[in-house]
Structure formats: structure tokens, C-alpha cells
N, C-alpha and C positions, 0 to 999 in steps of 0.2 A: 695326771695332775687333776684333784677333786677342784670344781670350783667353791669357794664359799661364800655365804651373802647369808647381810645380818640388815633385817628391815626396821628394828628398834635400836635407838642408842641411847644408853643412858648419862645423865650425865650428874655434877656434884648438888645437889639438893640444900638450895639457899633457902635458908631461916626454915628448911622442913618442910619445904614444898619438893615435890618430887619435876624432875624435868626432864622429857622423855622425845628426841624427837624421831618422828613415825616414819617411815617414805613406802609403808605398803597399798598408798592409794594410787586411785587412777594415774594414767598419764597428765601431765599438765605444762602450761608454756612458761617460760621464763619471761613474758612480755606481761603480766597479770599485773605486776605490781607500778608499772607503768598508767594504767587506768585512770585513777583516781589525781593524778598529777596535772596531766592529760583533759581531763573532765576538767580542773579545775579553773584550767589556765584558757580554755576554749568558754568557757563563762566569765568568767572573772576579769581576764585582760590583767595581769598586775604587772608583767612583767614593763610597760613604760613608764606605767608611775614605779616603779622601784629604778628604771634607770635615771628616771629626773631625778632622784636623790643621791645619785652618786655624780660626784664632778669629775668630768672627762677633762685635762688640761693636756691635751694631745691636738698639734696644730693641722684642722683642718685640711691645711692645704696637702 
């Protein structure tokens, strides 16, 4: 059994832009895109003022 492997794929070219995606680069982590979310939230804080604008009607007790 040959193996085969295709490092380009192409795909349907909207309004004539060509659209090609690669995977003949290095090794890299699936955690990457993570980063930026991450940076955001360790600066920013938003996540309690985003939860003070949702109403919790669930009884405390």
C-alpha cells in the first residue's frame, strides 16, 4: 500500500481570489489561538462587568 499526502488544497475561488490552504510548515500547537483571548482577559477583566449585565434569577439559596 503506497501512502499519499497532498500538502496544498485548493479550494472554490470567491469573486476570483484564489484560496489555497498550505500545511507544509513547521510543526505547531493547537493552543496558539488561544493567546490573544487569554492576553485579553488577564488585562482587561471584562468578564464581571459582562456578568453584571446579565440577570441571574436563580435562588441563591
Amino acid at each position: 500500500m503506497t501512502a499519499r499526502t497532498q500538502s496544498e488544497f485548493p479550494f472554490a475561488a470567491p469573486h476570483g481570489r484564489p484560496v489555497v490552504a498550505d500545511f507544509s510548515g513547521p510543526a505547531t500547537t493547537s493552543d496558539g489561538g488561544a493567546l490573544l483571548p487569554r492576553q485579553t482577559a488577564t488585562k482587561l477583566n471584562p468578564l464581571p462587568c459582562l456578568a453584571a449585565c446579565i440577570p441571574d434569577h436563580r435562588d441563591p439559596r
